[in-house]
mmCIF file of the C-alpha atoms, coordinates in Angstrom:
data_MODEL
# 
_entry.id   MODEL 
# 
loop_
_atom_site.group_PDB 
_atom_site.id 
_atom_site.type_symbol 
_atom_site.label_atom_id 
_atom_site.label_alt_id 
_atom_site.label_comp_id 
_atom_site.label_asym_id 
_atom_site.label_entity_id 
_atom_site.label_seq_id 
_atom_site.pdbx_PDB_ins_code 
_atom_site.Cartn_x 
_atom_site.Cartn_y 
_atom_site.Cartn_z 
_atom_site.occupancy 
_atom_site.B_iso_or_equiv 
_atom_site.pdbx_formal_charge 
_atom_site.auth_seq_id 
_atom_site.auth_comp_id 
_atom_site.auth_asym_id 
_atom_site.auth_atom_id 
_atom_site.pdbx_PDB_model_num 
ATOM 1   C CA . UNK A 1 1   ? -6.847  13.403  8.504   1.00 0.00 ? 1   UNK A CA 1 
ATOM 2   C CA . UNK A 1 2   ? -6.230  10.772  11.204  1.00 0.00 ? 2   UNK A CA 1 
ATOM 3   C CA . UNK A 1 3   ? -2.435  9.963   10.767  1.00 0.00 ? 3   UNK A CA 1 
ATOM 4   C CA . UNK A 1 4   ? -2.822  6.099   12.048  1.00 0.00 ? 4   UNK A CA 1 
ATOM 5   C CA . UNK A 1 5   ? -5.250  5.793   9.469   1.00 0.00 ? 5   UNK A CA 1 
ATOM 6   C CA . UNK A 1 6   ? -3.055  7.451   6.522   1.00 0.00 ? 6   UNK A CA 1 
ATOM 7   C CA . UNK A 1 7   ? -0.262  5.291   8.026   1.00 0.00 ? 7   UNK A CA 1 
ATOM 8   C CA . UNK A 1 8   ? -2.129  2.142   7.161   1.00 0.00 ? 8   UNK A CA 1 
ATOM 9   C CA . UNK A 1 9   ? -3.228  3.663   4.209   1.00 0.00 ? 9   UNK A CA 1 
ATOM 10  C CA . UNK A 1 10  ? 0.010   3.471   3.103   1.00 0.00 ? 10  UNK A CA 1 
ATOM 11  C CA . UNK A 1 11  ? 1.104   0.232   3.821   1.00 0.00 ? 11  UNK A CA 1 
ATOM 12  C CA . UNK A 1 12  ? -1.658  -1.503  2.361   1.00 0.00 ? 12  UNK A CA 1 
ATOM 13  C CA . UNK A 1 13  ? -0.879  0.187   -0.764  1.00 0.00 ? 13  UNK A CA 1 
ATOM 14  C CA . UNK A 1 14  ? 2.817   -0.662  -0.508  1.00 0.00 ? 14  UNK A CA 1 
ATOM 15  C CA . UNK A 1 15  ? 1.900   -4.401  0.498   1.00 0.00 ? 15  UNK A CA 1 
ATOM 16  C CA . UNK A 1 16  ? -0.621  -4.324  -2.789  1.00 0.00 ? 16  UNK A CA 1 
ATOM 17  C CA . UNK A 1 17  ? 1.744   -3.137  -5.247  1.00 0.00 ? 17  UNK A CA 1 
ATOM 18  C CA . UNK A 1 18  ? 4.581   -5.304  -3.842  1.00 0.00 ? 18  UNK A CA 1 
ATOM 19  C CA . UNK A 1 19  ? 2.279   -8.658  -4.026  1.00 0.00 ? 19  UNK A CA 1 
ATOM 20  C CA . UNK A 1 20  ? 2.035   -8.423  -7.282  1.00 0.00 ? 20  UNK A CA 1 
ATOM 21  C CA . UNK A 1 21  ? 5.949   -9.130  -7.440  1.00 0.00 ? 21  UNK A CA 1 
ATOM 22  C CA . UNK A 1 22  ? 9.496   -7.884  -6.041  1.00 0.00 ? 22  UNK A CA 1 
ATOM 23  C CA . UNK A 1 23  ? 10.107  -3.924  -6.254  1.00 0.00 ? 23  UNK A CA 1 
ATOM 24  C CA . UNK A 1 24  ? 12.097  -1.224  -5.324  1.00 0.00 ? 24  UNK A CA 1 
ATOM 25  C CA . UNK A 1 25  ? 11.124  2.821   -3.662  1.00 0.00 ? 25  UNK A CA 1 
ATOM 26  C CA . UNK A 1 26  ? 10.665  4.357   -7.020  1.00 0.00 ? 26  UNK A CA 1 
ATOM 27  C CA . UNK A 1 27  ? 8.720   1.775   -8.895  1.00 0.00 ? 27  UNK A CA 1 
ATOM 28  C CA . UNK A 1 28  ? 6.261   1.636   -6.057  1.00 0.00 ? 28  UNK A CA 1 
ATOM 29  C CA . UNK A 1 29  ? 6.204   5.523   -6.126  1.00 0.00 ? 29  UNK A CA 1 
ATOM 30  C CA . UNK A 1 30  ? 5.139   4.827   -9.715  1.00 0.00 ? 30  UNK A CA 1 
ATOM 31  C CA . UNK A 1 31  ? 3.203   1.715   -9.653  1.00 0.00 ? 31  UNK A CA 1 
ATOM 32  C CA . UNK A 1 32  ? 0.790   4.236   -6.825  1.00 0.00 ? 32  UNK A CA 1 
ATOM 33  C CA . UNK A 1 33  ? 0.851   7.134   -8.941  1.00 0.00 ? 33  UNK A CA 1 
ATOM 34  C CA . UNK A 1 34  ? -0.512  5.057   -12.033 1.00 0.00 ? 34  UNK A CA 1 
ATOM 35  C CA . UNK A 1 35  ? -3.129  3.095   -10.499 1.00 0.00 ? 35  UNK A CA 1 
ATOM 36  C CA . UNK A 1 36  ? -4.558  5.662   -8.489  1.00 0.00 ? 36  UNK A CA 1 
ATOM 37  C CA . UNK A 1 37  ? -4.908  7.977   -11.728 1.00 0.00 ? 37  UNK A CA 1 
ATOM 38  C CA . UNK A 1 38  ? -2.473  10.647  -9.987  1.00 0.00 ? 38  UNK A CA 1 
ATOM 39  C CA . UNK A 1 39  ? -4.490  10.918  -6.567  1.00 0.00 ? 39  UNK A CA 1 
ATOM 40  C CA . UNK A 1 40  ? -1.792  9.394   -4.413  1.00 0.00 ? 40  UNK A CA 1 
ATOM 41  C CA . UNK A 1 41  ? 1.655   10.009  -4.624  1.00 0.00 ? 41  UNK A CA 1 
ATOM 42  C CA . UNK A 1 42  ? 4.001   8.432   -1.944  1.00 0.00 ? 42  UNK A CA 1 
ATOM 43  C CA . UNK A 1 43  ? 6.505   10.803  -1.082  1.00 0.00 ? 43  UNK A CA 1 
ATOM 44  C CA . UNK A 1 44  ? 10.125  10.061  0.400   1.00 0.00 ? 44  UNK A CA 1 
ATOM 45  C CA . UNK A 1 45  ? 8.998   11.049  3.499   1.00 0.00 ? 45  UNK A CA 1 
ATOM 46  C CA . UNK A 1 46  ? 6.423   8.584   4.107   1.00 0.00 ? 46  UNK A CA 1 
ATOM 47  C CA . UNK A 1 47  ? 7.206   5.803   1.271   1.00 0.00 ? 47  UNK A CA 1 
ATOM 48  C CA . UNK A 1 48  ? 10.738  4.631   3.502   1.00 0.00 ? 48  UNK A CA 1 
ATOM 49  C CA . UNK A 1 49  ? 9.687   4.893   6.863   1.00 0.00 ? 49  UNK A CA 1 
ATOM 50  C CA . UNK A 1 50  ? 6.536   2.299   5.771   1.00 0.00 ? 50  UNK A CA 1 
ATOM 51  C CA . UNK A 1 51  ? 9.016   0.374   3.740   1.00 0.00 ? 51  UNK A CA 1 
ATOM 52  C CA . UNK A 1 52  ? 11.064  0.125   6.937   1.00 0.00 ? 52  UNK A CA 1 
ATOM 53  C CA . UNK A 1 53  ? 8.526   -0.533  9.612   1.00 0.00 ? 53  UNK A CA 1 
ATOM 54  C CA . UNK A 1 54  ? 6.810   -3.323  7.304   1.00 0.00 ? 54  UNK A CA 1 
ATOM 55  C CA . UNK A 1 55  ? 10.521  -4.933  6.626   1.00 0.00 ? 55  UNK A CA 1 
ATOM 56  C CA . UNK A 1 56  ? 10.495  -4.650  10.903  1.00 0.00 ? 56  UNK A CA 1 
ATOM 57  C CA . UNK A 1 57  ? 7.202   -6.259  11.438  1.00 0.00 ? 57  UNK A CA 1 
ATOM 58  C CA . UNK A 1 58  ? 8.473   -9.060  8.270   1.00 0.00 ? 58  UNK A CA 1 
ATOM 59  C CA . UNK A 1 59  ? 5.630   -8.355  6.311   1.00 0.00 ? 59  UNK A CA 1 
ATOM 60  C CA . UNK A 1 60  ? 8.282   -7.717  3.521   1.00 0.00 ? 60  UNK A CA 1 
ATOM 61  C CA . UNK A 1 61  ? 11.997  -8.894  3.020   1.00 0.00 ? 61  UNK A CA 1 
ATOM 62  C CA . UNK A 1 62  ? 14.040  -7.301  1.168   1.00 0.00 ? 62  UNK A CA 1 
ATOM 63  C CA . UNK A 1 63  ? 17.634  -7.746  -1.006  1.00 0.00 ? 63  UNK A CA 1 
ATOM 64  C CA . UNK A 1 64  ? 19.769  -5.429  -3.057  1.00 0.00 ? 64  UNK A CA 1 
ATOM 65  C CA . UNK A 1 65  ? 20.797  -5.898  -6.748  1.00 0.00 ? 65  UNK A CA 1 
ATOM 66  C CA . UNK A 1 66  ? 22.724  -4.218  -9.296  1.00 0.00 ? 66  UNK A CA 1 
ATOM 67  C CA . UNK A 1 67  ? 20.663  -2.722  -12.326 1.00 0.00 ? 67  UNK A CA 1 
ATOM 68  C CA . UNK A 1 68  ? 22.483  -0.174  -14.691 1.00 0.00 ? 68  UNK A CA 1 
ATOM 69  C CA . UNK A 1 69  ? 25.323  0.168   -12.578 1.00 0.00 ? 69  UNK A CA 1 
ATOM 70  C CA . UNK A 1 70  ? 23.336  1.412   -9.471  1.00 0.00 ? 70  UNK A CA 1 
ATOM 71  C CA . UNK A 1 71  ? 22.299  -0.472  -6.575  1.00 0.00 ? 71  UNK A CA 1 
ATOM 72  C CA . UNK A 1 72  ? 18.530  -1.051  -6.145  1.00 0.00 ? 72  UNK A CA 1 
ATOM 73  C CA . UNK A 1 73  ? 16.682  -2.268  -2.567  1.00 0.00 ? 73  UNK A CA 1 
ATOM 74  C CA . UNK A 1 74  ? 13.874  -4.381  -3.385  1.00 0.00 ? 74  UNK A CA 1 
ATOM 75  C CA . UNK A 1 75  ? 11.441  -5.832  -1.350  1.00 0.00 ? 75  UNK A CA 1 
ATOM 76  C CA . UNK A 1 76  ? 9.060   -8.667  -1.689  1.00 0.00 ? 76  UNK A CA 1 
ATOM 77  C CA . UNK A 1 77  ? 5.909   -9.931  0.084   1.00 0.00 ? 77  UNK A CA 1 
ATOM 78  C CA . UNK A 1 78  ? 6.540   -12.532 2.858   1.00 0.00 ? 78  UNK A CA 1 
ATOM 79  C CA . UNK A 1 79  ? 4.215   -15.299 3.794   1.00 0.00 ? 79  UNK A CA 1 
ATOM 80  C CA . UNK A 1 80  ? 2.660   -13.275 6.551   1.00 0.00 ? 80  UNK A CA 1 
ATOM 81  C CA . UNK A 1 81  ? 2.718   -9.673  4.570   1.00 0.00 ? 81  UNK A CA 1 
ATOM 82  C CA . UNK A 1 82  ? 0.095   -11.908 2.146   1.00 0.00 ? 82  UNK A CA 1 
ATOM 83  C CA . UNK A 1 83  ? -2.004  -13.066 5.011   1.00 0.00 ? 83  UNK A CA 1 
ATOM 84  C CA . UNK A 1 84  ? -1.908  -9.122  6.211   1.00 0.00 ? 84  UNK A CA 1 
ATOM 85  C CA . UNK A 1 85  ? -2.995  -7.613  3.267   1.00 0.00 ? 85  UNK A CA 1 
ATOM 86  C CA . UNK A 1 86  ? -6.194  -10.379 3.203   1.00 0.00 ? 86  UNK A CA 1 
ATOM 87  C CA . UNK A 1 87  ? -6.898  -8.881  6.488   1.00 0.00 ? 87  UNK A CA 1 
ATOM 88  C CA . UNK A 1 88  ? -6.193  -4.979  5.715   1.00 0.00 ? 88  UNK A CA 1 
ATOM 89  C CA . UNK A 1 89  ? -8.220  -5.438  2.094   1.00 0.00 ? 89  UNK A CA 1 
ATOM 90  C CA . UNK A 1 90  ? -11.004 -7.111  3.944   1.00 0.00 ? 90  UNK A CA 1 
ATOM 91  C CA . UNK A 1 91  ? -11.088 -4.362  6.634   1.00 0.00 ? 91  UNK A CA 1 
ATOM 92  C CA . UNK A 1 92  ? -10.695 -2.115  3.810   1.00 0.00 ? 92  UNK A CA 1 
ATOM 93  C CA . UNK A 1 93  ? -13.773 -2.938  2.141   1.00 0.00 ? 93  UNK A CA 1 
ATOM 94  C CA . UNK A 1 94  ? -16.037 -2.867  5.442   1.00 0.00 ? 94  UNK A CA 1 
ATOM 95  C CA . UNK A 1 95  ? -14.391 0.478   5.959   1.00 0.00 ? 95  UNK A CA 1 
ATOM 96  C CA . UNK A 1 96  ? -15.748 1.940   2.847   1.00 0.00 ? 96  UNK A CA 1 
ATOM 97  C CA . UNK A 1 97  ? -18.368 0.595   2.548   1.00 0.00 ? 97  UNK A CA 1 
ATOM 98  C CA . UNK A 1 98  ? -19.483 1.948   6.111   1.00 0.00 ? 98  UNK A CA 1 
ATOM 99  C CA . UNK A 1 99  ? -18.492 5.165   5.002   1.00 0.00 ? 99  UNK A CA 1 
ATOM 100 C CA . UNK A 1 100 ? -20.784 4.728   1.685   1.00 0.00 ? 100 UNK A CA 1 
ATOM 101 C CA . UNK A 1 101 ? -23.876 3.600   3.582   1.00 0.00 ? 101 UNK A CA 1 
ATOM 102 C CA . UNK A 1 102 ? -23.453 6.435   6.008   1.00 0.00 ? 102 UNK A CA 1 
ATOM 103 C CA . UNK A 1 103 ? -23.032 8.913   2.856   1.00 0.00 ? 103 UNK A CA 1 
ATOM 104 C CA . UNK A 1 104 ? -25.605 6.873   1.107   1.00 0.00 ? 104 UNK A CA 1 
ATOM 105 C CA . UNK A 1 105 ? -23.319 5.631   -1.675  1.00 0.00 ? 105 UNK A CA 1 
ATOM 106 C CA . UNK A 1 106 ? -23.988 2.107   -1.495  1.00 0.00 ? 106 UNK A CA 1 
ATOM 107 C CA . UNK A 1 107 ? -25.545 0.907   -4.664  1.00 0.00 ? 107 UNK A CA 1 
ATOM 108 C CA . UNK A 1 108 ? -29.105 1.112   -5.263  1.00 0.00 ? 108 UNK A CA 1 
ATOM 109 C CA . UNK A 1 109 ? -29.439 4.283   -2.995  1.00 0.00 ? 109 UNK A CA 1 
ATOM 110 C CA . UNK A 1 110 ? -30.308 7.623   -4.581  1.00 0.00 ? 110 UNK A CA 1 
ATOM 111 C CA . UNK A 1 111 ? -28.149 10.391  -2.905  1.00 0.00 ? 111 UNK A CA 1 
ATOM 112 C CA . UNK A 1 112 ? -30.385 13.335  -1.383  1.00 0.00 ? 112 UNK A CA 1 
# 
């Protein structure tokens, strides 16, 4: 699989689940794992580096807090992260459904 576009893959996901409202490494590993039914899980390995590089290009900010006695980083959509995930959902969609037509998924086509 094309690494720049599992890269981005993974960022739009992160910027999704973090629009929705301020949240730390784990509970994004989560939020991914539930919404996508089990079919993507963000490991360690890929979840920080994103986290990092999207704090770098401020598409998120982020601030630590205390929570149960252990320190939590949590990050939250800036201004331009939500004007950046317009863009990546939009190019998202003609993405797919480029793919679709090409596989003939689009609806109203039969499948051969």
């Amino acid at each position: 699989m094309d690494t720049k576009l599992l890269n981005g893959t993974v960022e739009m996901l992160i910027l999704e689940v973090v629009s929705q409202g301020p949240s730390y490494g784990y509970e994004i590993t989560q939020t991914v794992i539930s919404r996508s039914d089990g079919r993507f899980e963000l490991k360690e390995g890929s979840l920080y580096p994103a986290l990092h590089r999207l704090e770098r290009q401020m598409l998120l900010s982020s601030y630590w807090t205390e929570h149960d006695g252990r320190r939590r980083k949590y990050y939250k959509l800036t201004t331009t992260g939500r004007k950046a995930l317009a863009a990546r959902r939009k190019e998202w969609r003609e993405f797919a459904s480029g793919v679709n037509g090409v596989l003939g998924l689009e609806l109203g086509v039969v499948s051969r």
